[in-house]
PDB file of N, CA, C and O in Angstrom:
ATOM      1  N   UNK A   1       0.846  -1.172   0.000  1.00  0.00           N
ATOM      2  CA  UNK A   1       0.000   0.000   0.000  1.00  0.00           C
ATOM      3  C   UNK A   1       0.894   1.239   0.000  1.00  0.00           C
ATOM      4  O   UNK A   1       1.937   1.275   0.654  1.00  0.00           O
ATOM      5  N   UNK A   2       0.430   2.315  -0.799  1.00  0.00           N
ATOM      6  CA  UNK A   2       1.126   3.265  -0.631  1.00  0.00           C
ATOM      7  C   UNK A   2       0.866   4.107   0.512  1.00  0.00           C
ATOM      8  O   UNK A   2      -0.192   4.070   1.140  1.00  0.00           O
ATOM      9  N   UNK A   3       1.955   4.959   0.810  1.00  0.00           N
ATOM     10  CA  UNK A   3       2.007   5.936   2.215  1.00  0.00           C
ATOM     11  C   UNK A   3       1.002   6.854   2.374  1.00  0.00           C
ATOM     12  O   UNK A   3       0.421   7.217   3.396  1.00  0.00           O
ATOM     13  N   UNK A   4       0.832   7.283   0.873  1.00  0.00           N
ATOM     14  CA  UNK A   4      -0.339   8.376   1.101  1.00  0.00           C
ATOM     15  C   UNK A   4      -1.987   7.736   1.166  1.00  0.00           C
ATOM     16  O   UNK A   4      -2.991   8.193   1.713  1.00  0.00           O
ATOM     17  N   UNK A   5      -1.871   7.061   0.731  1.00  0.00           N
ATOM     18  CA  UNK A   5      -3.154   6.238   0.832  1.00  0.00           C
ATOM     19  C   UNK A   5      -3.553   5.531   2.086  1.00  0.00           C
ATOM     20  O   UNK A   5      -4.729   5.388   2.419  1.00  0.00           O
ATOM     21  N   UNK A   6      -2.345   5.015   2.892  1.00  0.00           N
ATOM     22  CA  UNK A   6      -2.083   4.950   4.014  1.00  0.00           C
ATOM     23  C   UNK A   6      -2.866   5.899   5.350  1.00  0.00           C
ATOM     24  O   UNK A   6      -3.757   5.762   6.188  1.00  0.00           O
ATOM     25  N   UNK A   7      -2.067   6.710   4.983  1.00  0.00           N
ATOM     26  CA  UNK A   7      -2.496   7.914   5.533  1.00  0.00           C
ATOM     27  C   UNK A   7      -3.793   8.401   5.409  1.00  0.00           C
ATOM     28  O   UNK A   7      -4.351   8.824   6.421  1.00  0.00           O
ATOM     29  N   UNK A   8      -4.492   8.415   4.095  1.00  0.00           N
ATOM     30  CA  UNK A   8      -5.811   8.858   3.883  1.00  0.00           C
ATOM     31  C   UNK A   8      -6.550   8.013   4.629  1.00  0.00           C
ATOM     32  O   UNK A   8      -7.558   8.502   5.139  1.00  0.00           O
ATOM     33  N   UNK A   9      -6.273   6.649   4.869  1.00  0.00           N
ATOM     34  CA  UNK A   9      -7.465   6.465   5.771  1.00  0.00           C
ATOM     35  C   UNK A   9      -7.254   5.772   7.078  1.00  0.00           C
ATOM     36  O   UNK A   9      -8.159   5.197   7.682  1.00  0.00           O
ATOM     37  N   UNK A  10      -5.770   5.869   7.566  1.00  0.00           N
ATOM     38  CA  UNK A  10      -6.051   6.865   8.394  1.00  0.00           C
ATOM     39  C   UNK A  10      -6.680   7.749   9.416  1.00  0.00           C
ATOM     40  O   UNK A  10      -7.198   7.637  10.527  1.00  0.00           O
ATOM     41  N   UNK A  11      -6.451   8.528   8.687  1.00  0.00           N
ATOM     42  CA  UNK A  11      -6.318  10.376   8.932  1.00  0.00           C
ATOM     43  C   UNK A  11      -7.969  11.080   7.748  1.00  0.00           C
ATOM     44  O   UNK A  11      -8.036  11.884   6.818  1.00  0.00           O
ATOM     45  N   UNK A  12      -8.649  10.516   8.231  1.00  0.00           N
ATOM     46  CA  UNK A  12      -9.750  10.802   7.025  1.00  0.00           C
ATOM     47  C   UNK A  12     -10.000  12.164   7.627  1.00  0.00           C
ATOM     48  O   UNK A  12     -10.549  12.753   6.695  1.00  0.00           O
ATOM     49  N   UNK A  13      -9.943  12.780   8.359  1.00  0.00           N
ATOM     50  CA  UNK A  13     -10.228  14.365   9.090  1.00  0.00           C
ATOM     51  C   UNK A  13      -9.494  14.709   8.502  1.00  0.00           C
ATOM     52  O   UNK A  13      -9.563  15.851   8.957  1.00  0.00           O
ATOM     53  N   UNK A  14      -8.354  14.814   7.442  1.00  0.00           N
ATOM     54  CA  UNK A  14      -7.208  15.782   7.317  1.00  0.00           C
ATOM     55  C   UNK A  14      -7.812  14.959   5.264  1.00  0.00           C
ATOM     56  O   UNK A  14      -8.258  13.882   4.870  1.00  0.00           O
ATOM     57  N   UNK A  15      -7.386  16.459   4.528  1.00  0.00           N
ATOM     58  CA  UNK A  15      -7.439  16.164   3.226  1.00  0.00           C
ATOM     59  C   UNK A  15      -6.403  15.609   2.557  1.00  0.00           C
ATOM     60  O   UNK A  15      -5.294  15.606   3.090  1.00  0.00           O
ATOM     61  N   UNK A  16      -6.537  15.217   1.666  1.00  0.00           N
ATOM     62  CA  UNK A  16      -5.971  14.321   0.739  1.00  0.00           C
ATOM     63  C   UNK A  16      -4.217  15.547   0.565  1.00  0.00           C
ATOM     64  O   UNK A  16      -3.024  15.348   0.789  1.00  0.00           O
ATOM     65  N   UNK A  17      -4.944  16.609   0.116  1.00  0.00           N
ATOM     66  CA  UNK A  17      -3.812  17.693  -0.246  1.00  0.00           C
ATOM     67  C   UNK A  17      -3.218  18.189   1.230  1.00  0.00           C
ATOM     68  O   UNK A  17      -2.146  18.788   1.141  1.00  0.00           O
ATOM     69  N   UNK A  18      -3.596  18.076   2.174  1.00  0.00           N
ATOM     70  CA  UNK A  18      -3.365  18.523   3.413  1.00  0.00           C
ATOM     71  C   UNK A  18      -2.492  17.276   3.705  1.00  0.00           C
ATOM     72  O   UNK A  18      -1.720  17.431   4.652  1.00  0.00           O
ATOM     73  N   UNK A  19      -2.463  16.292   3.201  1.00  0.00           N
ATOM     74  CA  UNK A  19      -1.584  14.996   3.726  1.00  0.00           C
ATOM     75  C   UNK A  19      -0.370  15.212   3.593  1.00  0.00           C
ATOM     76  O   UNK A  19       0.635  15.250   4.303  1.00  0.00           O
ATOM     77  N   UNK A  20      -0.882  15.464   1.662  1.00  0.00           N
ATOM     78  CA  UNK A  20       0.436  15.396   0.919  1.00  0.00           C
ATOM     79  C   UNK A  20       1.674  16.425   1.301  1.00  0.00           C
ATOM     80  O   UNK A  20       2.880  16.179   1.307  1.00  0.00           O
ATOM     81  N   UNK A  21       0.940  17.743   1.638  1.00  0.00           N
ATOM     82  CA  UNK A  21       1.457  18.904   2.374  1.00  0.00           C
ATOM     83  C   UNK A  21       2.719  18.392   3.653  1.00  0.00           C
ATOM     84  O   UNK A  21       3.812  18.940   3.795  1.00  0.00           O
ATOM     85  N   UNK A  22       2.210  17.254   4.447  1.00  0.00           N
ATOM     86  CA  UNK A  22       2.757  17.032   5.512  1.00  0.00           C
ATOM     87  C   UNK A  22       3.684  16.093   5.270  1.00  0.00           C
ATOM     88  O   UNK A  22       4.688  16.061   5.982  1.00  0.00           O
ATOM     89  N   UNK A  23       3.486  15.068   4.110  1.00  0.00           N
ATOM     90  CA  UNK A  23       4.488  14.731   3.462  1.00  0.00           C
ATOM     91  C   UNK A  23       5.654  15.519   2.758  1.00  0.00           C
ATOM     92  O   UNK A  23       6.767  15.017   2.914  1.00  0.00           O
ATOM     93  N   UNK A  24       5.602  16.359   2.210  1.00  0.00           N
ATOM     94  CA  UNK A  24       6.600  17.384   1.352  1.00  0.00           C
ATOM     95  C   UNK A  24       7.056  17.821   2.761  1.00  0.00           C
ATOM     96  O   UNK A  24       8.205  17.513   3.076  1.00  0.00           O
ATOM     97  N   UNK A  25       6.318  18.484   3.626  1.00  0.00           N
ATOM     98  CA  UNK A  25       7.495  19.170   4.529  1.00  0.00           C
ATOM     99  C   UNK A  25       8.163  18.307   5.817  1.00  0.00           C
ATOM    100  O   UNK A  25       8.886  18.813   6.676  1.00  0.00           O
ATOM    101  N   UNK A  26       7.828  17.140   5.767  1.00  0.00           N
ATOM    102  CA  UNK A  26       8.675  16.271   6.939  1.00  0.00           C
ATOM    103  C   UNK A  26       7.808  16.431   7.703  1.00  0.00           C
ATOM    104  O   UNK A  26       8.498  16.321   8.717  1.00  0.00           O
ATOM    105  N   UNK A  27       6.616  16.645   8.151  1.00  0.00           N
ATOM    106  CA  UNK A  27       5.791  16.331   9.224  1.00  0.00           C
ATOM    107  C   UNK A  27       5.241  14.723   9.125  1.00  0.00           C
ATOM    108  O   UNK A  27       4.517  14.254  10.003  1.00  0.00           O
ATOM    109  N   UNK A  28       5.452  14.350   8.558  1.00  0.00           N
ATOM    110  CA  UNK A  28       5.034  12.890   8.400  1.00  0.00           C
ATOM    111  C   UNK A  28       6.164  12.314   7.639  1.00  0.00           C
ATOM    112  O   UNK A  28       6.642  12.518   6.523  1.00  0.00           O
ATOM    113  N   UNK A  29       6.474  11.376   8.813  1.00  0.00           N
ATOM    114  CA  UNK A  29       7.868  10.495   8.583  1.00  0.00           C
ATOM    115  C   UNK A  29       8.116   8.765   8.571  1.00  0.00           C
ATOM    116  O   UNK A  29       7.884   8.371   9.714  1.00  0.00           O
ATOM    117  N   UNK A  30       8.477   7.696   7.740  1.00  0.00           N
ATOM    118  CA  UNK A  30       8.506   6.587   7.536  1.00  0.00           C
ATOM    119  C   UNK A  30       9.943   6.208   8.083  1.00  0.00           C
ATOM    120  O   UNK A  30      10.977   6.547   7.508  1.00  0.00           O
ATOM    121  N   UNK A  31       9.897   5.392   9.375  1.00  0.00           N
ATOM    122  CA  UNK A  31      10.865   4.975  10.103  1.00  0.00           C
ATOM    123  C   UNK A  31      11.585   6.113  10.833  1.00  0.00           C
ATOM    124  O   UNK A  31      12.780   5.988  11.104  1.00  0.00           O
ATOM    125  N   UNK A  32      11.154   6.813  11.041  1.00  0.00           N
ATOM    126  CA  UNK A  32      12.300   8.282  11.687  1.00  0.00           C
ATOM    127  C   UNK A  32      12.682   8.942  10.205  1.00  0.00           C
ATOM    128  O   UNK A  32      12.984  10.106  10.468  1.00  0.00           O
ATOM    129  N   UNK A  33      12.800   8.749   8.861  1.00  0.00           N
ATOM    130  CA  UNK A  33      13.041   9.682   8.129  1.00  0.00           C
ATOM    131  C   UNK A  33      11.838   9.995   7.067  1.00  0.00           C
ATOM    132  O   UNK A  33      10.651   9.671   7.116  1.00  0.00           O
ATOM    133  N   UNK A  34      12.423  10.592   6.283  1.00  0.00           N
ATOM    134  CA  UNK A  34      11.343  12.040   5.543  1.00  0.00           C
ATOM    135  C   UNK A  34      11.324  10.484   4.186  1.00  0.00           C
ATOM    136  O   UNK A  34      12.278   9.757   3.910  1.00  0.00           O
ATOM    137  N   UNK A  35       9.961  10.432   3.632  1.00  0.00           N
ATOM    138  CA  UNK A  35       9.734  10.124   2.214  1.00  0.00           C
ATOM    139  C   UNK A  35       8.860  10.481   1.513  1.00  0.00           C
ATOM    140  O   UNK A  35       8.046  11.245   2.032  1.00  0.00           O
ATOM    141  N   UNK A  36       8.628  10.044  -0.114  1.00  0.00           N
ATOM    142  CA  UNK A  36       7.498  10.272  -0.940  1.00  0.00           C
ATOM    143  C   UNK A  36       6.245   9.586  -0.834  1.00  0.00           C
ATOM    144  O   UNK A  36       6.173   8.358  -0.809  1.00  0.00           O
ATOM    145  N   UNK A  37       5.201  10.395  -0.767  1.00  0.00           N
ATOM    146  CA  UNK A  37       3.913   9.987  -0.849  1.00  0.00           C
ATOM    147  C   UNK A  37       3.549   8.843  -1.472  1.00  0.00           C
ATOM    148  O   UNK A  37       2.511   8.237  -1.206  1.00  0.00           O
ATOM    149  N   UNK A  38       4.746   8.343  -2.702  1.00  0.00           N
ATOM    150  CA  UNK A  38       4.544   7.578  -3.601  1.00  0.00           C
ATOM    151  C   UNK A  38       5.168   5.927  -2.837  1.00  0.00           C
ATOM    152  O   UNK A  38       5.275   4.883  -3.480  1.00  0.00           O
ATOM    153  N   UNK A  39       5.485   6.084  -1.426  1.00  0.00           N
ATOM    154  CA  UNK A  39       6.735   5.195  -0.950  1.00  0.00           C
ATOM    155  C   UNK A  39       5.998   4.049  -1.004  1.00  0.00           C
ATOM    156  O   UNK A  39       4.859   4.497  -1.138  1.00  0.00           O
ATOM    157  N   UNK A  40       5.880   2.470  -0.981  1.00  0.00           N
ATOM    158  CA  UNK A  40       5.498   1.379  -0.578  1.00  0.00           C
ATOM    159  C   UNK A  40       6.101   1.497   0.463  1.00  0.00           C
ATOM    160  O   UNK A  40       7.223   1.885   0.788  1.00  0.00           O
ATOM    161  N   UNK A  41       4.379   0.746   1.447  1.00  0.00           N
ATOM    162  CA  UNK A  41       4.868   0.593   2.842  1.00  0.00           C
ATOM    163  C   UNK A  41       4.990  -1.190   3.096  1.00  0.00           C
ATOM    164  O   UNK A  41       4.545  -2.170   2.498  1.00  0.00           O
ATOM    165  N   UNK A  42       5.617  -1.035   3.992  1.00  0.00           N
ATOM    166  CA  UNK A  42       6.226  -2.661   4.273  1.00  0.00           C
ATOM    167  C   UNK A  42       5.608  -3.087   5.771  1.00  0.00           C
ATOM    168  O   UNK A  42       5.171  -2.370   6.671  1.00  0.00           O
ATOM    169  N   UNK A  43       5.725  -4.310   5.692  1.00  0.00           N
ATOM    170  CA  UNK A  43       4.686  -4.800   7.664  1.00  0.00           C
ATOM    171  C   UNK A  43       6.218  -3.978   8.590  1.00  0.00           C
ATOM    172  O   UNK A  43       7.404  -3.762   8.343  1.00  0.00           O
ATOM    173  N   UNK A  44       5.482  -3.805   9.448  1.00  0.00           N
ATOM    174  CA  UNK A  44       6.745  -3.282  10.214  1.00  0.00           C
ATOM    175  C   UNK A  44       6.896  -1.955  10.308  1.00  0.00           C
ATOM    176  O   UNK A  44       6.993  -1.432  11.418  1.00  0.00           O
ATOM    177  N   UNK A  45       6.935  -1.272   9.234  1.00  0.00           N
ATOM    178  CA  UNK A  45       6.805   0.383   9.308  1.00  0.00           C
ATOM    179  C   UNK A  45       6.022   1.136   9.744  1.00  0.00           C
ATOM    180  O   UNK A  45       4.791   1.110   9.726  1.00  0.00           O
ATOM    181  N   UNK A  46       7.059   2.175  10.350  1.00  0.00           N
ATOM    182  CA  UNK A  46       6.280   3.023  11.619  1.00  0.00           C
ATOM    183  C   UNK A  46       6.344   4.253  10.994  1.00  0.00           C
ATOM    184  O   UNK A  46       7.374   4.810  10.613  1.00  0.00           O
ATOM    185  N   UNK A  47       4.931   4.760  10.877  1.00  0.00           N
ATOM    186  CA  UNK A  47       4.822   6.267  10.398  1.00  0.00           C
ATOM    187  C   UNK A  47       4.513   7.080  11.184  1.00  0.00           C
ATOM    188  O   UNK A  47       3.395   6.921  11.674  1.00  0.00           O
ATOM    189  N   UNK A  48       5.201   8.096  11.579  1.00  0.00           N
ATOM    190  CA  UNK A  48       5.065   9.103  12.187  1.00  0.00           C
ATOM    191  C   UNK A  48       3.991  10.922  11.802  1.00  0.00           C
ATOM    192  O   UNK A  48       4.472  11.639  10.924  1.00  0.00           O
ATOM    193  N   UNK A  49       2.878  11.335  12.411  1.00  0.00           N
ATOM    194  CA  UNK A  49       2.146  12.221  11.552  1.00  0.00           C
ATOM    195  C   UNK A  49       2.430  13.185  12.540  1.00  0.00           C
ATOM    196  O   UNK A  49       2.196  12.839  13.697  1.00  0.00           O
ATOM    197  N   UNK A  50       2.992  14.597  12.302  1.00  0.00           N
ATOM    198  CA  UNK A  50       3.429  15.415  13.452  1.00  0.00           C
ATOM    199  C   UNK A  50       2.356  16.421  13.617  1.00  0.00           C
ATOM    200  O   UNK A  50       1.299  16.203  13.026  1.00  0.00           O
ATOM    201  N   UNK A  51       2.448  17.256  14.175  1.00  0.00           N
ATOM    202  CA  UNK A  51       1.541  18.234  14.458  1.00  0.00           C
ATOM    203  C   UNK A  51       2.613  19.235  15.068  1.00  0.00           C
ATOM    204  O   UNK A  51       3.528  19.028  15.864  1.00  0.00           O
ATOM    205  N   UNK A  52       2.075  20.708  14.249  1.00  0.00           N
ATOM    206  CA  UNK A  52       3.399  21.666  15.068  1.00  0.00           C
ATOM    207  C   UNK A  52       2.117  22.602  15.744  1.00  0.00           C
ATOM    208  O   UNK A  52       0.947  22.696  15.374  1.00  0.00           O
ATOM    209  N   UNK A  53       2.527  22.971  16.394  1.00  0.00           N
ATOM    210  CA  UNK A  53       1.575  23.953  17.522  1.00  0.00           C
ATOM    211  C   UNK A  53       1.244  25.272  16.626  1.00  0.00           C
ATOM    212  O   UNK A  53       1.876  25.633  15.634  1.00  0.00           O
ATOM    213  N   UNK A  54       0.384  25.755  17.062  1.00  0.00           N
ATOM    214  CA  UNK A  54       0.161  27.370  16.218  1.00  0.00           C
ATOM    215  C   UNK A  54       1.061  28.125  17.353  1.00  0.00           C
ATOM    216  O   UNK A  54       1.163  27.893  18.558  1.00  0.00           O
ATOM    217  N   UNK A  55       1.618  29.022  16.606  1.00  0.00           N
ATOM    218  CA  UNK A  55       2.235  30.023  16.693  1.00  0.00           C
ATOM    219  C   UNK A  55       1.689  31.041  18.012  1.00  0.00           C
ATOM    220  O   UNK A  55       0.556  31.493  17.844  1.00  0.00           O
ATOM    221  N   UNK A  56       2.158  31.304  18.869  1.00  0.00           N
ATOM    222  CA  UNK A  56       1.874  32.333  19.912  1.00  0.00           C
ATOM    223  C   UNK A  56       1.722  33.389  19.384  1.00  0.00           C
ATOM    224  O   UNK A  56       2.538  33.732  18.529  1.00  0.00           O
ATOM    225  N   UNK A  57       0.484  34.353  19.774  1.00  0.00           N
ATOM    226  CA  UNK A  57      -0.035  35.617  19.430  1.00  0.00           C
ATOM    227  C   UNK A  57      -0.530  35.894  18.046  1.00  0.00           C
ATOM    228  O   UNK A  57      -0.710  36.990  17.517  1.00  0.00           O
ATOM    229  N   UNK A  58      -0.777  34.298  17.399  1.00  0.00           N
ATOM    230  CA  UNK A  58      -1.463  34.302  16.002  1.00  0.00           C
ATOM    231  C   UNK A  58      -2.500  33.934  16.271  1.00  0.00           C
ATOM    232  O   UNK A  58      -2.656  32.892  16.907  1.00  0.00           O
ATOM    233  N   UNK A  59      -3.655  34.806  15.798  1.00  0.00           N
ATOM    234  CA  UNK A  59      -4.968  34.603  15.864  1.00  0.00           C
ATOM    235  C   UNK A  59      -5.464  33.253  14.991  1.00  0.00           C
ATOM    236  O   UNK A  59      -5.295  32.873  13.833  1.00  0.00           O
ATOM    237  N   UNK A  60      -6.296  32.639  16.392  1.00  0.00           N
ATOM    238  CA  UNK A  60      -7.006  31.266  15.011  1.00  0.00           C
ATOM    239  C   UNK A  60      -8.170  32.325  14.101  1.00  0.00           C
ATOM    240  O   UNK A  60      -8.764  33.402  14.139  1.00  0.00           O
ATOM    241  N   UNK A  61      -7.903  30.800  13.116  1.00  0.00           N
ATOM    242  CA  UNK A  61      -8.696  31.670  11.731  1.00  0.00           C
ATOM    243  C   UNK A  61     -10.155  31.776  12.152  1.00  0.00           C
ATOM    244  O   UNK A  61     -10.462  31.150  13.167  1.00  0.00           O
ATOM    245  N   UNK A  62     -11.007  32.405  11.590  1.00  0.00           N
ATOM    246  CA  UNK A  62     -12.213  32.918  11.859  1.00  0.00           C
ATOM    247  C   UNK A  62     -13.141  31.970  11.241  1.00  0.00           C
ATOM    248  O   UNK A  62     -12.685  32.136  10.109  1.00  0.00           O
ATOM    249  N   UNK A  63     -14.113  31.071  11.053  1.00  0.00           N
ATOM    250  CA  UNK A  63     -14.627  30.155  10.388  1.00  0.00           C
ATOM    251  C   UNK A  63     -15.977  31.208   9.828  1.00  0.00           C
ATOM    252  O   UNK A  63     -16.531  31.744  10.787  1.00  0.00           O
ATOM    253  N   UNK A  64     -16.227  31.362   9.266  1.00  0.00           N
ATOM    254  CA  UNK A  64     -17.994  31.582   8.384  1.00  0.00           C
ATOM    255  C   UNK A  64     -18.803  30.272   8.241  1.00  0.00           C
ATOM    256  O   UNK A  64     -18.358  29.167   7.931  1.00  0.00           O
ATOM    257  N   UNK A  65     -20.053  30.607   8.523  1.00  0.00           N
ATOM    258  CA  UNK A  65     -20.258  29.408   8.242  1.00  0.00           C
ATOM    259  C   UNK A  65     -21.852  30.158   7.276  1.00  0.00           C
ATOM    260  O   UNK A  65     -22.679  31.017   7.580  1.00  0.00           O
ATOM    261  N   UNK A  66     -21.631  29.218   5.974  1.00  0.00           N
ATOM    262  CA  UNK A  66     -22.756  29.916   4.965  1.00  0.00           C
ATOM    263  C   UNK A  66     -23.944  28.724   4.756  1.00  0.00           C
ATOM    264  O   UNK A  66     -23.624  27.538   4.666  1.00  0.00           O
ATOM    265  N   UNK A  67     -25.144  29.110   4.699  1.00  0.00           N
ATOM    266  CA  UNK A  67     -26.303  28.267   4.461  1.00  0.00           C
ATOM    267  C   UNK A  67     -26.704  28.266   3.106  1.00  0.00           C
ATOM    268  O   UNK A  67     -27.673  27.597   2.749  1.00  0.00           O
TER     269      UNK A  67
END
């Protein structure tokens, strides 16, 4: 199975492009290091999905919500 697909389900709260995002920047890691979305995963492999904190004195975003 691939990593990103992996991940999609997962992580079904987080988007497909929001994955891939965390893939490109090293927030999501296969064995302790950085790979491609495209990686085959193997029994045994440990994926890591990070989360970085928001930023102090950055306002969360404002949601709208439209009917």
């Amino acid at each position: 199975m691939r990593a990103d697909a992996f991940l999609a389900l997962m992580a079904p709260f987080l988007s497909r492009t929001r994955l891939k995002q965390k893939i490109q920047t090293g927030d999501s890691l296969r064995n302790g290091r950085r790979y491609g979305g495209a990686a085959r995963l193997h029994a045994g492999d440990l994926i890591e999905l990070r989360w970085r904190p928001q930023v102090a004195g950055e306002p969360a975003p404002e949601l709208r919500i439209l009917y």
